[in-house]
C-alpha positions in Angstrom: 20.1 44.1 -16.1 19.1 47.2 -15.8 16.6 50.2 -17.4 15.5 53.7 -17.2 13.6 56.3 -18.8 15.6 58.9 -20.2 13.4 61.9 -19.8 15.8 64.3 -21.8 15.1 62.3 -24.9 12.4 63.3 -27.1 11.2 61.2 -30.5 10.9 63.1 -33.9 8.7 61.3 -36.4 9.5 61.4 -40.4 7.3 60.0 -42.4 5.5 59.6 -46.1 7.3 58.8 -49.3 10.0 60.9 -49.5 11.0 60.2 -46.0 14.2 58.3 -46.5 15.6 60.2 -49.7 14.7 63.2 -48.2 16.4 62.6 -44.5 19.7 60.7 -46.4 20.3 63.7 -48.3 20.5 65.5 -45.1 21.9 63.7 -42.5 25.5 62.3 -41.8 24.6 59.1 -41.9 23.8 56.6 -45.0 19.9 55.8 -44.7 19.6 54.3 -48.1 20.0 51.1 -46.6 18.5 51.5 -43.2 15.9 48.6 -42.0 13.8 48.4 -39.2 15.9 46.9 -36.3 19.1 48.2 -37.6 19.5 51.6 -36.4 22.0 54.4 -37.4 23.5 57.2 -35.1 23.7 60.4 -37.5 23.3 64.3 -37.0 21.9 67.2 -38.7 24.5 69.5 -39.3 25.0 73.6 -40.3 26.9 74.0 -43.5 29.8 75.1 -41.6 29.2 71.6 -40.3 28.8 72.3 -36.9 26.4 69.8 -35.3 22.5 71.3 -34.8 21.2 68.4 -33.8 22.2 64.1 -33.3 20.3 61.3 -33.1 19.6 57.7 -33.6 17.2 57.0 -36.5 16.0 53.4 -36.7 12.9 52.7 -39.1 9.5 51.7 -38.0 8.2 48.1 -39.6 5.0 49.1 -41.8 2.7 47.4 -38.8 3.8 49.9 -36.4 3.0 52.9 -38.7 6.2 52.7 -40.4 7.9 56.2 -40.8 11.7 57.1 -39.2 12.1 58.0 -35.4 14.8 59.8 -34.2 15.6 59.1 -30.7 16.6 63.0 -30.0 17.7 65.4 -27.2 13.8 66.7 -26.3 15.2 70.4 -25.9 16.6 70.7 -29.5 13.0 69.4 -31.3 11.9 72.9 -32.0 15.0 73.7 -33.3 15.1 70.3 -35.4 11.6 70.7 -36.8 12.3 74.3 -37.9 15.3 73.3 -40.0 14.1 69.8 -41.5 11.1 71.7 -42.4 13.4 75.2 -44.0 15.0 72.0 -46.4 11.6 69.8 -47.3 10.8 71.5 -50.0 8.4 69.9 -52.1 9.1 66.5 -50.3 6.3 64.2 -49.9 7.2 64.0 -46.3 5.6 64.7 -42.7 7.3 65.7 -39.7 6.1 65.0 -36.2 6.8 65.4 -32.5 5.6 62.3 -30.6 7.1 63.3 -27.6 4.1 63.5 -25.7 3.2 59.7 -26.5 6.2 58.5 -26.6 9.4 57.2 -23.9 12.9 56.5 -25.0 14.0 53.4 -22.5 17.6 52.7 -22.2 18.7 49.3 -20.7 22.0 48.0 -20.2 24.2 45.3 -18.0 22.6 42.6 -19.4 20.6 40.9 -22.2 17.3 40.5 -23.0 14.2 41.1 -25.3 10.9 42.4 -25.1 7.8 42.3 -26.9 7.0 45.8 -25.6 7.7 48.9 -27.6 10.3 49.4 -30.6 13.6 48.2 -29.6 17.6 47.7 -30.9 20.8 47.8 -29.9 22.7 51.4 -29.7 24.5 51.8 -32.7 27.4 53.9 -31.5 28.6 51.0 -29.2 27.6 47.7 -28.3 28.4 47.9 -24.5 25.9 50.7 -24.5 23.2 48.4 -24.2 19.7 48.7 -25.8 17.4 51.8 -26.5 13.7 51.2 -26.8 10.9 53.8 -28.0 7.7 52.5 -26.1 4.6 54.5 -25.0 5.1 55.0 -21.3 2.7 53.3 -19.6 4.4 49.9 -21.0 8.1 50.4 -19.3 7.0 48.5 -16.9 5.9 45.2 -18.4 9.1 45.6 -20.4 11.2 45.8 -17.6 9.6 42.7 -16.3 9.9 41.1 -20.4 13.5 41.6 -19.9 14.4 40.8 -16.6 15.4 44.4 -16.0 15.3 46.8 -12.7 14.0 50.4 -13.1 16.9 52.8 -12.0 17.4 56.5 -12.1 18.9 58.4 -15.1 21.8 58.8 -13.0 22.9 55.1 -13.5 22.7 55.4 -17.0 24.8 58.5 -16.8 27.6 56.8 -14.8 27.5 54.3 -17.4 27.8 56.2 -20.7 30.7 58.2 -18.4 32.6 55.1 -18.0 32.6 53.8 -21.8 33.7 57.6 -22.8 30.5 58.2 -24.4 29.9 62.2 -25.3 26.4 63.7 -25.0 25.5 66.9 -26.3 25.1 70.0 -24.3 27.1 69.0 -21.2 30.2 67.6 -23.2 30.4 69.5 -26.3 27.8 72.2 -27.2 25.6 72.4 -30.2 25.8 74.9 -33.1 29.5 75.0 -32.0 31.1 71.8 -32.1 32.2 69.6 -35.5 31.1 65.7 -35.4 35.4 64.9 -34.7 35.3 66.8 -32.3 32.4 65.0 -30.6 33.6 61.3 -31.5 31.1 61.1 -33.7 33.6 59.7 -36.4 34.3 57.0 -33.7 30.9 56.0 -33.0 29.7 55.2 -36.1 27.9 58.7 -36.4 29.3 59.6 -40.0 29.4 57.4 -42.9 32.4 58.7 -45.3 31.4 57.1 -48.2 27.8 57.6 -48.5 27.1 60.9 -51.3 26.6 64.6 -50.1 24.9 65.5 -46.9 24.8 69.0 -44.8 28.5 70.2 -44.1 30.0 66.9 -45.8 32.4 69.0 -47.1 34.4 70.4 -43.9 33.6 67.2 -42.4 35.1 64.8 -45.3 38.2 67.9 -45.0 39.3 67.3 -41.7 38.7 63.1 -42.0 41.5 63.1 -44.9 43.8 65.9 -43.3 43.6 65.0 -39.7 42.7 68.3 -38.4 40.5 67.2 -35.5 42.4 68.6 -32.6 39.4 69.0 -29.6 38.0 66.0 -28.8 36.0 65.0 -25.9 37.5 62.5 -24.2 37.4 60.4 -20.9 39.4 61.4 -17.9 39.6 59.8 -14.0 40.4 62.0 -10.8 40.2 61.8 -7.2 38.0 63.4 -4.9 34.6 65.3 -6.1 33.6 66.2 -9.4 34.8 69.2 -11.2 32.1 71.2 -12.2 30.8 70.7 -16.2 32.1 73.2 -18.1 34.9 74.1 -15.9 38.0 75.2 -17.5 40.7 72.7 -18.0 44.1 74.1 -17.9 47.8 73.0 -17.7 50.3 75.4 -16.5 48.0 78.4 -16.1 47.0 77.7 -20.0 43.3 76.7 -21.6 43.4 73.0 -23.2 39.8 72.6 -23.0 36.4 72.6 -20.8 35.0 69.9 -18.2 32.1 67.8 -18.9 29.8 65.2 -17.3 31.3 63.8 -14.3 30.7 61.3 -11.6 32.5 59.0 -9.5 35.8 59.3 -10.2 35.3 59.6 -14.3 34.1 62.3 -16.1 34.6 63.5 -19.7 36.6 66.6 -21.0 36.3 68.4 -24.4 40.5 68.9 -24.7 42.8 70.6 -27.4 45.1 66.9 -27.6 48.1 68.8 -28.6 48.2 70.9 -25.5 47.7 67.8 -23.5 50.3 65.8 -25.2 52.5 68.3 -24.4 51.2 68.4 -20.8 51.6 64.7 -20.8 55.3 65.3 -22.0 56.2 67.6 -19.7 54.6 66.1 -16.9 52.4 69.2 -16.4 49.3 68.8 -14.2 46.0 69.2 -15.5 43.5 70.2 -13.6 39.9 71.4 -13.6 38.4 73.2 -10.3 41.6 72.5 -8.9 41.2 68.7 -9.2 43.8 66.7 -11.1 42.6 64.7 -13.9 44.2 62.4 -15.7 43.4 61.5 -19.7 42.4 57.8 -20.3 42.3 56.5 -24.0 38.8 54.5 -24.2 38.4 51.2 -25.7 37.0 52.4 -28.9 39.3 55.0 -29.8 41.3 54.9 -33.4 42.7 58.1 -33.1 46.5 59.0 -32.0 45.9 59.8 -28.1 48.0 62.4 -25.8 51.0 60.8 -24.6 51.3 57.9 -27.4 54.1 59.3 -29.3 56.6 58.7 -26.8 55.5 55.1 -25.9 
């Protein structure tokens, strides 16, 4: 088993009140029903439905202060206080950047429990492992509660690479990509029947027509790894940008119909000059390049 701190991630508190009407209104989501060791993976979006910000929001039990924390990317907290705070309103709510006090521990390869910090399973895919928000100075008693080694980041990063798992900034960027388009429909980021939230309407539009057509998806190569956000092309034309990549995997944000018809006629794709080659991951409901023909 294995662990790490994941210094990129912030935690956002929400509390008071209002706190869980006020975020489910918002959010992509459906809170109403969210208890404390049940977390949900959800993003704040722009009305044009572009992702701002996404997270995992699990509930605190009322003997650890209650409130929602949002396991967040660190760098986009500003950003995410400004805009929950332009919608609050009158809500009976506070917002608050704990940060400082706070660690987001992922572990993985293994099971295990701890008694240390707030802890669940990743709710975008089980083979993800565990997250846990603990104050820092515990990781390591809850590395030794699990039966977990400390590793680098980088370990993590190989892992989420391999299960196919997008993360914002390196393989789609924010304020410019739609939650399809980051897998986010995949990965139990957006509930489709819960009522209005942010941008529900372009996002319920392209669930019922289809319209996704970039998606960031896993691909293998040879060799080093193509530089993120490298230009991937197919016969001198675009079909999409590079992402995260290590040891023979990575992850590409690619127009499918240009790869499909890439895949069809057996055009390489490259990145960097390194040929890749598009694997469909585990989890994946969508129609994938070079499936019609099978």
């Amino acid at each position: 088993m294995k662990a790490t701190i994941l210094s990129d991630r912030g935690v956002l508190k929400v509390a008071g009140d209002d706190a869980r009407k006020f975020l489910n209104g918002l959010v992509t989501s459906d809170l109403a029903n969210l208890v404390p060791g049940k977390p949900r993976f959800a993003a704040l979006l722009t009305p044009q439905a572009k992702i701002i910000a996404d997270f995992i929001v699990t509930e605190a039990e009322p003997s650890d202060g209650g409130g929602f924390l949002l396991d967040c990317p660190r760098a986009l907290i500003p950003t995410l206080v400004e805009r929950l705070n332009f919608y609050r309103l009158r809500a009976r709510i506070t917002i608050e950047d704990r940060s400082a006090a706070l660690a987001v521990l992922a572990i993985w390869d293994g099971k295990g429990t701890s008694r240390y910090g707030l802890c669940f399973q990743d709710p975008r895919l089980p083979d993800l492992g565990l997250r846990c928000i603990i104050y820092p100075e515990l990781v390591g008693a809850a590395a030794i509660d699990m039966g977990a080694i400390l590793v680098g980041a980088d370990q993590y990063d190989a892992h989420r690479i391999a299960l196919g798992v997008p993360q914002g900034g390196i393989d789609f960027l924010y304020a410019d990509a739609f939650p399809h388009e980051a897998d986010m429909d995949q990965l139990n980021g957006v509930d489709f029947k819960k009522g209005c939230f942010i941008g529900q309407e372009v996002v319920s539009r392209m669930e019922h027509r289809g319209t996704a057509r970039t998606r960031v998806v896993p691909v293998t190569f040879e060799g080093p790894s193509p530089e993120a956000g490298a230009p991937v092309t197919a016969g001198g034309r675009n079909v999409g940008m590079m992402g995260s990549a290590t040891a023979g995997r990575g992850l590409a944000a690619l127009r499918l119909d240009r790869v499909d018809e890439a895949i069809g006629t057996k055009t390489a794709i490259t990145a960097g000059g390194i040929k890749l080659r598009v694997v469909k991951p585990h989890w994946a409901r969508f129609e994938f390049p070079g499936e019609a023909g099978v």
